[in-house]
VMD Tcl script that draws the C-alpha trace (Angstrom):
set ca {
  {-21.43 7.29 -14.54}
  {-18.16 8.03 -13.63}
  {-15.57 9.70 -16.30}
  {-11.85 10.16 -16.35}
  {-10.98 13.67 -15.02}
  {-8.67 15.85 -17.11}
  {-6.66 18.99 -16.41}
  {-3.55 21.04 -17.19}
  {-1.92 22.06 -13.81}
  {-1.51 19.23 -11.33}
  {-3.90 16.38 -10.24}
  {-4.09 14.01 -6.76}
  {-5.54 10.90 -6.34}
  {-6.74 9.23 -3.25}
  {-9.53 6.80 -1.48}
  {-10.67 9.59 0.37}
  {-11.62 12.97 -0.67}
  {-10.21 15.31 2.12}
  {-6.55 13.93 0.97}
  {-7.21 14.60 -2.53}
  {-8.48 18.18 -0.99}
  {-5.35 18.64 0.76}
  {-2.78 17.79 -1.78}
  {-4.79 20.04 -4.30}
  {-4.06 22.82 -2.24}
  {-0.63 22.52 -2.58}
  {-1.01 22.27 -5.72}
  {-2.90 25.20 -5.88}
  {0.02 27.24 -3.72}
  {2.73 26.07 -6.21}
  {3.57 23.15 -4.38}
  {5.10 20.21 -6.31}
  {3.85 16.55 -6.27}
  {5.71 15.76 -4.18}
  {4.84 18.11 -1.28}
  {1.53 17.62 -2.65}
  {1.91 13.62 -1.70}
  {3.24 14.51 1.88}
  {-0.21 16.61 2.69}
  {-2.32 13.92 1.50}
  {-0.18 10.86 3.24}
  {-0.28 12.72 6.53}
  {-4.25 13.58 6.22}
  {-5.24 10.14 5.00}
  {-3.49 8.99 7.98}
  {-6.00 11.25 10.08}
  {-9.14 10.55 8.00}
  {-8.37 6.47 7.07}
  {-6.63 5.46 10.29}
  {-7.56 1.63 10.71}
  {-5.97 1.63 7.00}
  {-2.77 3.54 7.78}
  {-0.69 5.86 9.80}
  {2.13 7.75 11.63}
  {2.24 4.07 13.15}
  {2.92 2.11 9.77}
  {5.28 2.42 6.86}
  {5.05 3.60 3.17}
  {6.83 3.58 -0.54}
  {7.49 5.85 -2.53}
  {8.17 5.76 -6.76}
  {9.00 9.94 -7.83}
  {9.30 10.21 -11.49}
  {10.62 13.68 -12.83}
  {12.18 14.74 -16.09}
  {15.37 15.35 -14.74}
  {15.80 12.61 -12.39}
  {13.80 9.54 -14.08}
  {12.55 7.18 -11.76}
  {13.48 6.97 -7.51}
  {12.20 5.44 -5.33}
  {12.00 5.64 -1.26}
  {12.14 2.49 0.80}
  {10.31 3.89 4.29}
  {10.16 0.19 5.79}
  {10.89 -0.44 9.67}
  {12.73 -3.41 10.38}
  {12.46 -5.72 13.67}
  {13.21 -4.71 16.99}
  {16.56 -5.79 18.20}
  {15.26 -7.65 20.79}
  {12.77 -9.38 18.30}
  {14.03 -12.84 18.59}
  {13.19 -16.21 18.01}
  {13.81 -17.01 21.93}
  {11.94 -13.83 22.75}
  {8.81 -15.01 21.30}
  {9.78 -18.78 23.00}
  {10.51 -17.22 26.13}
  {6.93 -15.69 25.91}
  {4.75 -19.03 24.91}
  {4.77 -18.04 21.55}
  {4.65 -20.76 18.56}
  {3.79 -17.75 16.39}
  {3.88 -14.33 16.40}
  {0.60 -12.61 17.87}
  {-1.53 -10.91 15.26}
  {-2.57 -8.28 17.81}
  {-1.12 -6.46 20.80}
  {2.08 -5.61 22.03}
  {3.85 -8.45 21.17}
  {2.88 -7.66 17.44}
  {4.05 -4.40 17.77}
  {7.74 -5.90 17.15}
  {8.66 -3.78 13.92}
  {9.68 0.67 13.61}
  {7.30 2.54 11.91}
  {8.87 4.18 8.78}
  {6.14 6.34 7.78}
  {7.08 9.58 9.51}
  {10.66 8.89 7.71}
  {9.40 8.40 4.49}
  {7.95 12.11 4.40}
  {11.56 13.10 5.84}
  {13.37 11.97 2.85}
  {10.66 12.84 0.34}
  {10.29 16.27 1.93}
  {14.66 16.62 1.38}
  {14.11 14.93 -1.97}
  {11.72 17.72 -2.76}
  {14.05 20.71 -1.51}
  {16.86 19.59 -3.09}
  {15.91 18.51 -6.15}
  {12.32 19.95 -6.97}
  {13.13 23.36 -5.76}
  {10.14 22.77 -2.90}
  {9.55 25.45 -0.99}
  {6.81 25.01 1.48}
  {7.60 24.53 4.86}
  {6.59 21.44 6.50}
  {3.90 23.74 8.36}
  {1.96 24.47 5.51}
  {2.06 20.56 4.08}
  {0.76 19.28 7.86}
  {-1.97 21.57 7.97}
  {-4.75 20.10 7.07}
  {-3.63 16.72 8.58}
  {-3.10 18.85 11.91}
  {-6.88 20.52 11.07}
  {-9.15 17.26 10.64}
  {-7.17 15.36 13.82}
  {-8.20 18.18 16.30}
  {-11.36 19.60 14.32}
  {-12.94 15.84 13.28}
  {-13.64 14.16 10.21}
  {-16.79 12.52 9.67}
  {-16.67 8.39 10.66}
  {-16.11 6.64 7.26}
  {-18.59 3.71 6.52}
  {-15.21 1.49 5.19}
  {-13.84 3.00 9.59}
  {-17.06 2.13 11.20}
  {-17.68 -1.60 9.77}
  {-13.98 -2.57 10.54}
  {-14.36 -0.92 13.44}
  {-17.31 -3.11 14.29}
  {-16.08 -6.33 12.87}
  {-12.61 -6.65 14.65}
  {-13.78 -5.39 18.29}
  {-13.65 -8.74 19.93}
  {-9.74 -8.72 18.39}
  {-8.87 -5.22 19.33}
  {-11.49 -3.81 22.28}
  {-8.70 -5.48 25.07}
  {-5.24 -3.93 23.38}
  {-4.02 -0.97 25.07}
  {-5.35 2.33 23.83}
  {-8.10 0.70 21.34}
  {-10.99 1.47 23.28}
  {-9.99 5.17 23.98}
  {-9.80 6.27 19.77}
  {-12.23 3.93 18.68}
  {-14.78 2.88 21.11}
  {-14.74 6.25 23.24}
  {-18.70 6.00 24.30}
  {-18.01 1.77 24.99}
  {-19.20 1.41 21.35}
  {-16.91 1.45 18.04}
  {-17.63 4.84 16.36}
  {-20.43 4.76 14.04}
  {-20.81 6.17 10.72}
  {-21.28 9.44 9.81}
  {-20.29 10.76 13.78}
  {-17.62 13.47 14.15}
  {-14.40 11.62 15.01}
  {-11.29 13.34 16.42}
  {-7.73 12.80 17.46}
  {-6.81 15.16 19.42}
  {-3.12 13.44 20.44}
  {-2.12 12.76 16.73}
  {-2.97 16.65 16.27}
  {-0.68 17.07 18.76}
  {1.73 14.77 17.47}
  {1.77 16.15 13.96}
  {1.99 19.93 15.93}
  {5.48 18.46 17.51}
  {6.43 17.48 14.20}
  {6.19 20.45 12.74}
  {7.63 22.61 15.48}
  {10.65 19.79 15.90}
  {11.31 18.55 12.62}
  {10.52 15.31 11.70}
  {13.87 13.56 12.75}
  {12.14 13.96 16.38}
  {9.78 10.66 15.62}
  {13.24 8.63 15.66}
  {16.07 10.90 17.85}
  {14.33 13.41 19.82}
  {11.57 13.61 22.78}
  {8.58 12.02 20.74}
  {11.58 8.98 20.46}
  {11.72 8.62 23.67}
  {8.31 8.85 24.81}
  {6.94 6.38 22.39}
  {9.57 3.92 23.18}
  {8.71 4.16 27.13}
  {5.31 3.37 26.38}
  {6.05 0.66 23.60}
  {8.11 -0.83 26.36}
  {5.28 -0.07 28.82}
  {3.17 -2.29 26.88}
  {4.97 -5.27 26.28}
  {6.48 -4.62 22.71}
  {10.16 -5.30 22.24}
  {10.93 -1.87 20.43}
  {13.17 0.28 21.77}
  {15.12 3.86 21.82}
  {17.98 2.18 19.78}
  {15.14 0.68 17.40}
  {14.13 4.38 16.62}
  {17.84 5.83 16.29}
  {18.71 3.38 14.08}
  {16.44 3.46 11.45}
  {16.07 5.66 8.23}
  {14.32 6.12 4.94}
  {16.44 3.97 2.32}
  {16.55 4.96 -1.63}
  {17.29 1.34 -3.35}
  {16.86 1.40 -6.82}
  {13.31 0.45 -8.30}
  {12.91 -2.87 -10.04}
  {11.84 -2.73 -14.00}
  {10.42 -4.92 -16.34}
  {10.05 -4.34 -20.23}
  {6.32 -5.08 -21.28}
  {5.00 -5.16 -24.63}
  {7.40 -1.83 -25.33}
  {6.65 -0.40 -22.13}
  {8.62 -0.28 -19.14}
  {7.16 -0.54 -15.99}
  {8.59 0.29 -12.16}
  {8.26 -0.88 -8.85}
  {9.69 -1.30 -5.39}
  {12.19 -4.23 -5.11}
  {12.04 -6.64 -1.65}
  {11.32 -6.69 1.00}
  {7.88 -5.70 -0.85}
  {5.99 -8.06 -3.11}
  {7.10 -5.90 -6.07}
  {8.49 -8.29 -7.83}
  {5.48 -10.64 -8.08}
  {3.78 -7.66 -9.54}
  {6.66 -7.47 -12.67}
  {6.63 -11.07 -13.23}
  {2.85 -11.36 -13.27}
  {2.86 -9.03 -15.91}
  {5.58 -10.44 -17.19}
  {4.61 -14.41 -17.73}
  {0.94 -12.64 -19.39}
  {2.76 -11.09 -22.25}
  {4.54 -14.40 -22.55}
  {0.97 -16.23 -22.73}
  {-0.14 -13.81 -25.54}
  {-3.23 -13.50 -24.49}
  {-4.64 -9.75 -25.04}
  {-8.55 -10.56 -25.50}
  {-10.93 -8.03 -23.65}
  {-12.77 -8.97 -21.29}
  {-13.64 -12.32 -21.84}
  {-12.64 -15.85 -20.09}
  {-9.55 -16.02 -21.51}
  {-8.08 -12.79 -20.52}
  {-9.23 -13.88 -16.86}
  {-7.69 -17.05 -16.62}
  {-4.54 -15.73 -18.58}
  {-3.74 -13.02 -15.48}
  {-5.15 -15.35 -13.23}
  {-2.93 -17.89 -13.48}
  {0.11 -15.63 -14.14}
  {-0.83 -14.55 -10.62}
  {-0.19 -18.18 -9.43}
  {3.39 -18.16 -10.83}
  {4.03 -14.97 -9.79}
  {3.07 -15.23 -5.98}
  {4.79 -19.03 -5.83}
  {8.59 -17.27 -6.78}
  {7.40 -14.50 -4.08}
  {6.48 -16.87 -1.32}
  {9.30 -18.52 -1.73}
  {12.03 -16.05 -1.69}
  {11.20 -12.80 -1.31}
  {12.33 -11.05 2.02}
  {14.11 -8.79 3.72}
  {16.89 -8.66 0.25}
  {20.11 -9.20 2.97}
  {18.49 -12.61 3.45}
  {17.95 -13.49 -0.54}
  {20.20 -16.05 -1.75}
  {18.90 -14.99 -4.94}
  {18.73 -10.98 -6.36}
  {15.54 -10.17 -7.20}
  {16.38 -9.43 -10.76}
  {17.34 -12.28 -11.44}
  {13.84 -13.73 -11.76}
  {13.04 -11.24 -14.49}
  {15.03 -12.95 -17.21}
  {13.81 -13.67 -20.13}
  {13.73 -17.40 -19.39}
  {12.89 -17.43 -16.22}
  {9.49 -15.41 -17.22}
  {9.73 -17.97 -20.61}
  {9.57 -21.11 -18.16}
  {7.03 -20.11 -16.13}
  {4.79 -19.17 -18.74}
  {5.24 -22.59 -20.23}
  {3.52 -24.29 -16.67}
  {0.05 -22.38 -17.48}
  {-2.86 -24.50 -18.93}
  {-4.84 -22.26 -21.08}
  {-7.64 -24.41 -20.42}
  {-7.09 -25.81 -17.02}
  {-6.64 -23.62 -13.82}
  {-3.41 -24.51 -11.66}
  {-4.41 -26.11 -8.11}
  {-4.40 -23.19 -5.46}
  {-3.89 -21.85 -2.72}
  {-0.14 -21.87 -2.04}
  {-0.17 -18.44 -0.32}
  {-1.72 -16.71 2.58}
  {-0.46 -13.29 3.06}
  {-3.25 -10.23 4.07}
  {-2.76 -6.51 4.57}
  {-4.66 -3.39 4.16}
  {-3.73 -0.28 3.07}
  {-4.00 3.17 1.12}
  {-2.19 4.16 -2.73}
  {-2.02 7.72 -3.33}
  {-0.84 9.84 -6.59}
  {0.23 12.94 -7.62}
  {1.33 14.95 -11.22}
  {2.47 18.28 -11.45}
  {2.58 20.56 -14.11}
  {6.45 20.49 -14.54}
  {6.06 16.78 -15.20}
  {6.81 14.99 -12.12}
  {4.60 11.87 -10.73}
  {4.41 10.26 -7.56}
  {2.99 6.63 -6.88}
  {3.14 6.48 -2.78}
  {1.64 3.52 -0.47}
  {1.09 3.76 2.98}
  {0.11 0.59 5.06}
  {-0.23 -0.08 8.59}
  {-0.93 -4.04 7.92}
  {-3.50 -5.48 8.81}
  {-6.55 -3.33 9.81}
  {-5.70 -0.71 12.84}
  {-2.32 -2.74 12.49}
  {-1.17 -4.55 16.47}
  {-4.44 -2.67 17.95}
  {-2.31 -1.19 20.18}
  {-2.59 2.79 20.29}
  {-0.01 4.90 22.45}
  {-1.34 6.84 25.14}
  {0.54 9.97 24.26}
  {0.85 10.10 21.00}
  {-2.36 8.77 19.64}
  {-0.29 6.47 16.84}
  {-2.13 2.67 16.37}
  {1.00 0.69 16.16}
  {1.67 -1.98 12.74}
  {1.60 -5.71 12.83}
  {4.01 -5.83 10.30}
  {6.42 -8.07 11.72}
  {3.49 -10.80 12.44}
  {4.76 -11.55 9.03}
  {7.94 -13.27 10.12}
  {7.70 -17.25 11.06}
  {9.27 -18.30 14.12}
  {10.45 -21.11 12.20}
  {14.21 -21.19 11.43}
  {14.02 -22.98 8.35}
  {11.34 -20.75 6.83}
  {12.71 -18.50 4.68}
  {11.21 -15.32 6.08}
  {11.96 -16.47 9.90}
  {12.36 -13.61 12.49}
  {15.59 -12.27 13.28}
  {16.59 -8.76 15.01}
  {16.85 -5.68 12.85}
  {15.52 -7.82 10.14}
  {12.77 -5.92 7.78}
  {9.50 -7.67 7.26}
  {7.94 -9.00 3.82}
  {5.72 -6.10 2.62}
  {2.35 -6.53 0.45}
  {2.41 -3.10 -0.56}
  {3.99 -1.46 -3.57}
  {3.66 1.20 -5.44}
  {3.42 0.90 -9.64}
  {4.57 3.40 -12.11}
  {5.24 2.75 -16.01}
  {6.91 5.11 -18.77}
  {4.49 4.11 -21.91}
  {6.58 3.49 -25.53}
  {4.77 7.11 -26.52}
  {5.75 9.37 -23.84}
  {3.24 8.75 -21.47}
  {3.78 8.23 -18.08}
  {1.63 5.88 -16.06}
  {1.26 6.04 -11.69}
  {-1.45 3.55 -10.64}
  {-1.69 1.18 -7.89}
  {-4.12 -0.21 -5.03}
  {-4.81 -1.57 -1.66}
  {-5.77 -5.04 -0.79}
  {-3.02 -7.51 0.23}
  {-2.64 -10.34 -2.67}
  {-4.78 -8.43 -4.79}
  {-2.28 -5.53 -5.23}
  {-0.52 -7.47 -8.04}
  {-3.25 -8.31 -9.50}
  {-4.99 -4.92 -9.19}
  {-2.30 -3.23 -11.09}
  {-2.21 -5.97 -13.78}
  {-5.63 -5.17 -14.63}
  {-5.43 -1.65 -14.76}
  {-2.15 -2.07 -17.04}
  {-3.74 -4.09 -19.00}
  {-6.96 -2.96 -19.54}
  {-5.39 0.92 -19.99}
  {-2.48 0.49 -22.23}
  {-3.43 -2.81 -24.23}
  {-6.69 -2.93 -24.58}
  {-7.18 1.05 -24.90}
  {-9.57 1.59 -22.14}
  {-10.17 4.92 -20.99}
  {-8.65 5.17 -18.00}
  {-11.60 5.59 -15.55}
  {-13.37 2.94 -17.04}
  {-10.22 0.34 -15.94}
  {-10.61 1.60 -12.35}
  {-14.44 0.97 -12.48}
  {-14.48 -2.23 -14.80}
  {-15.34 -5.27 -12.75}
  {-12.38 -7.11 -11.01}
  {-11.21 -10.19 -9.44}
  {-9.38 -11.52 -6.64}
  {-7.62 -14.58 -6.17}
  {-6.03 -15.13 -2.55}
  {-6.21 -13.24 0.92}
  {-6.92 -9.57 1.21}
  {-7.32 -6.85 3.95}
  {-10.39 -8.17 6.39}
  {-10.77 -11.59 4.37}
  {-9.24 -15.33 5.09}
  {-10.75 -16.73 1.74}
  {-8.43 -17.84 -1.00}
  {-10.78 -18.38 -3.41}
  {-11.09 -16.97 -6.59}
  {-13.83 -14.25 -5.81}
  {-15.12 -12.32 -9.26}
  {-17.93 -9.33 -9.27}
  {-20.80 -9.75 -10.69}
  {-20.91 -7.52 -13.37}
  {-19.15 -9.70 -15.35}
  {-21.08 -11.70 -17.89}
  {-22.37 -14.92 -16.91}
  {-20.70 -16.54 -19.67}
  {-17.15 -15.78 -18.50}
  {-17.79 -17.08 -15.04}
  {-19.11 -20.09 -16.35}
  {-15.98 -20.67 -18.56}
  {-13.93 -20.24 -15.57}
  {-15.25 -22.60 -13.42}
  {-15.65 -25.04 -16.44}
  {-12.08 -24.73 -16.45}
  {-11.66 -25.46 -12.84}
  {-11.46 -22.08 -10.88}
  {-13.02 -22.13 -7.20}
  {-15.30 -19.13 -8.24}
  {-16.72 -17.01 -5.95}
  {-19.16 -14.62 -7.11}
  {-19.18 -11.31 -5.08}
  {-21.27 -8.30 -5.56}
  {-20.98 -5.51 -7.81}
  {-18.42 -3.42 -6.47}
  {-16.84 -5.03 -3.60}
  {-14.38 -3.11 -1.11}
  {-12.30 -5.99 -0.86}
  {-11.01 -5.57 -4.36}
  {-9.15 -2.58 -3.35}
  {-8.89 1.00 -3.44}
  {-7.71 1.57 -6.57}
  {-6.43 4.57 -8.50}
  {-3.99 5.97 -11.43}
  {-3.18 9.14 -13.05}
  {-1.56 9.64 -16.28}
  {0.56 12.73 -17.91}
  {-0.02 12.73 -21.80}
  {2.84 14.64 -23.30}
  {1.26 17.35 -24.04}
  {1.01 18.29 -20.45}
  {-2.70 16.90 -20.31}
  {-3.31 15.25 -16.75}
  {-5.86 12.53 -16.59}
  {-6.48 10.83 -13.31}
  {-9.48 8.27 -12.31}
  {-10.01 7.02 -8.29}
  {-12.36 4.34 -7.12}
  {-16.16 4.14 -6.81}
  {-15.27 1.45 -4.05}
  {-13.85 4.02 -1.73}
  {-14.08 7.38 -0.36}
  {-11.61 8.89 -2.73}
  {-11.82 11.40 -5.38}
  {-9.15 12.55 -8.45}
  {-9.19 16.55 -7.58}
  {-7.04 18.87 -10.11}
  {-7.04 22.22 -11.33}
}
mol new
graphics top color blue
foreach p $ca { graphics top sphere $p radius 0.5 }
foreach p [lrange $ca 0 end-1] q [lrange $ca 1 end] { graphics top cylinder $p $q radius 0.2 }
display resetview
């Protein structure tokens, strides 16, 4: 049995242990969370790459006393040769989901540490050099890391996809055979990269000679990216969306990220006024605020220079009002309207001096295009496959444009004090993810482990699935599940604790200074403090 784990000086949470490890040591050193966040984003990008990367991009929500809540917007936009005739001129009626041609947006990632790392220094009083916070990252790409099982079956299941893209076969199939679980798995280039890094700065990845070498091989390969894609781009700092919620006001990333569908899903449930635990109606309450939720999303969120509506604007109190008023309590709305997929990795961090971090780092789909440079070592995104080459769509591909995003990180400042970071992987199922910890934590009083581990359900696409379906564990009574297909949900039932409900985790500073911090049983993860 798992238990929420408490402490005084600083806690980490991540889906796999050696990034917990390595932000705890920062920790440890005097390091604040957020140089403890940059040690464990650049080692979960060594120890959980088909997940994410130096090759993907990230989000970050910083909370601190002084400051309140920031956020850092690390998304790459599309190349500026990333066309709609491009893709014509190559027989494209829709963008590839693998290879060089889905290669077609930057990878923020890299600046996303740049402006947390200044963020820190300037306002945190950091003081670690980047050295220190890259060293274990640097360590377990050139010493190994042992094969994950969640590495070796993705490994296995998308080789037909991925076993022809440039690159693949050298990381991940280096004996002709993806790497099996449990073997010693290096990356010897990405040490290398990370050692460049370090010694160059981190400006280097987008205006010095790592630039230029991984746009001559992006080229190389067929991807439209480019030098003048890399010198372009930079870390932006928009301000985070917010939502008041029973009393409580919670935070997260505005477009081009799915953000938004998380506030209004939370949202149109306290509308509905349904707060029962655990039973069918608290299901089909969420669940169907999750319909209304992703149909604004898939409708208008994008790149926000595109919106012909803000954002905010959906977050009235009649707007939310409305949409509440569409959902049967008894009947379950026809679905699917959406397909979106993604996987990914959400990481958090509390200090002592009060600040919190809620970071996500994504590199799309799994091992992203597929392709992996030759120099580097980095496995490329597919973000961009999430553009339509349809003109009339309303998230159709254009240059320099920035690609919808499933990921977001969630934060919340609790009516008491409290202060909330939580969040997830798993494509559609990060909104609803974070409802259910939300709601199972702070209104129906469950200790906070026990939301992470409490059954869970998913209702759409996720990372490694196509079914839309409303897939539910099995721990769950019988009873429920019967209600809910009485009441005309596709059910699914899954097994007990299924990796495609996410990687979940959340961390909480009481104001007392108490820490308390839970991570998944479906991952790798752990919640270290000290």
């Amino acid at each position: 049995m798992l238990n929420t784990k408490r402490t005084y000086n600083g806690m980490v949470v991540a889906p796999h242990h050696l990034a917990s490890q390595a932000g705890l040591r920062v920790l440890r050193e005097g390091g604040n969370a957020v140089e403890a966040m940059i040690a464990a984003a650049s080692t979960i990008a060594v120890v959980y790459p088909h997940m994410n990367g130096l090759g993907g991009d990230n989000f970050w929500l910083i909370r601190s006393p002084k400051d309140g809540v920031n956020s850092i917007d690390a998304c790459g936009a599309a190349a500026g040769l990333a066309s709609l005739d491009f893709y014509k001129n190559h027989q494209c009626t829709n963008i590839p989901d693998r290879g060089p041609l889905a290669a077609l947006t930057m990878a923020g990632a890299v600046s996303g540490w740049q402006r947390a790392y200044e963020y820190s220094q300037q306002s945190l009083g950091g003081k670690l050099p980047l050295s220190r916070l890259l060293e274990d990252a640097i360590y377990y790409a050139n010493d190994g890391v042992s094969v994950t099982g969640t590495l070796a079956r993705n490994a296995a299941e998308k080789r037909t996809q991925l076993e022809t893209q440039p690159g693949f076969k050298d990381i991940y199939m280096p004996d002709g055979k993806t790497v099996i679980e449990g073997t010693r798995f290096r990356q010897k280039n990405i040490g290398s990269t990370l050692e460049s890094l370090v010694k160059s700065g981190l400006a280097d990845f987008y205006h010095g000679e790592l630039a230029e070498s991984m746009a001559t091989e992006l080229e190389a390969a067929g991807s439209p990216l480019r030098i003048d894609d890399f010198q372009r781009h930079k870390a932006l700092t928009p301000t985070p969306l917010s939502l008041k919620v029973c009393g409580h006001t919670v935070f997260n990333m505005p477009p081009p990220t799915q953000g938004l569908a998380s506030l209004l899903l939370l949202g149109v449930y306290e509308k509905l006024g349904t707060f029962s635990k655990e039973n069918e109606d608290f299901v089909h309450a969420l669940v169907e605020a999750s319909k209304c939720a992703f149909r604004i999303r898939d409708s208008h969120v994008g790149d926000p220079a595109y919106m012909s509506e803000p954002a905010e604007s959906f977050l009235d109190d009649s707007t939310l009002s409305q949409l509440a008023n569409l959902v049967d309590p008894l009947h379950a709305a026809p679905w699917p309207d959406a397909a979106t997929s993604g996987d990914t990795v959400w990481l958090g961090a509390m200090d002592k001096n009060g600040t919190a971090v809620s970071f996500i780092q994504s590199v799309y789909w799994e091992f992203g295009s597929g392709l992996v440079l030759p120099t580097t070592g980095i496995t490329w995104q597919n973000r961009g496959t999430s553009f339509s080459l349809d003109k009339q769509h309303h998230n159709y591909l254009a240059p320099h444009r920035r690609p919808f995003h499933t990921i977001q990180p969630a934060l919340a400042e609790l009516s008491d004090g409290r202060v909330l970071s939580y969040g997830t992987m798993g494509g559609e199922g990060q909104p609803q993810t974070q409802a259910m910890i939300f709601t199972r934590y702070v209104l129906n009083n469950m200790p906070l482990q026990s939301a992470i581990t409490a059954p869970r359900w998913l209702l759409g696409r996720t990372w490694g699935s196509e079914a839309t379906n409303l897939r539910i564990e099995n721990r769950f009574d019988q009873s429920v599940i019967n209600a809910l297909i009485e009441r005309g949900h596709d059910v699914e039932v899954v097994g007990a604790f299924e990796e495609i409900m996410g990687h979940a985790g959340a961390l909480v500073l009481n104001t007392d200074g108490l820490i308390e911090a839970a991570a998944d049983p479906r991952s790798d993860g752990s919640a270290a403090g000290f």
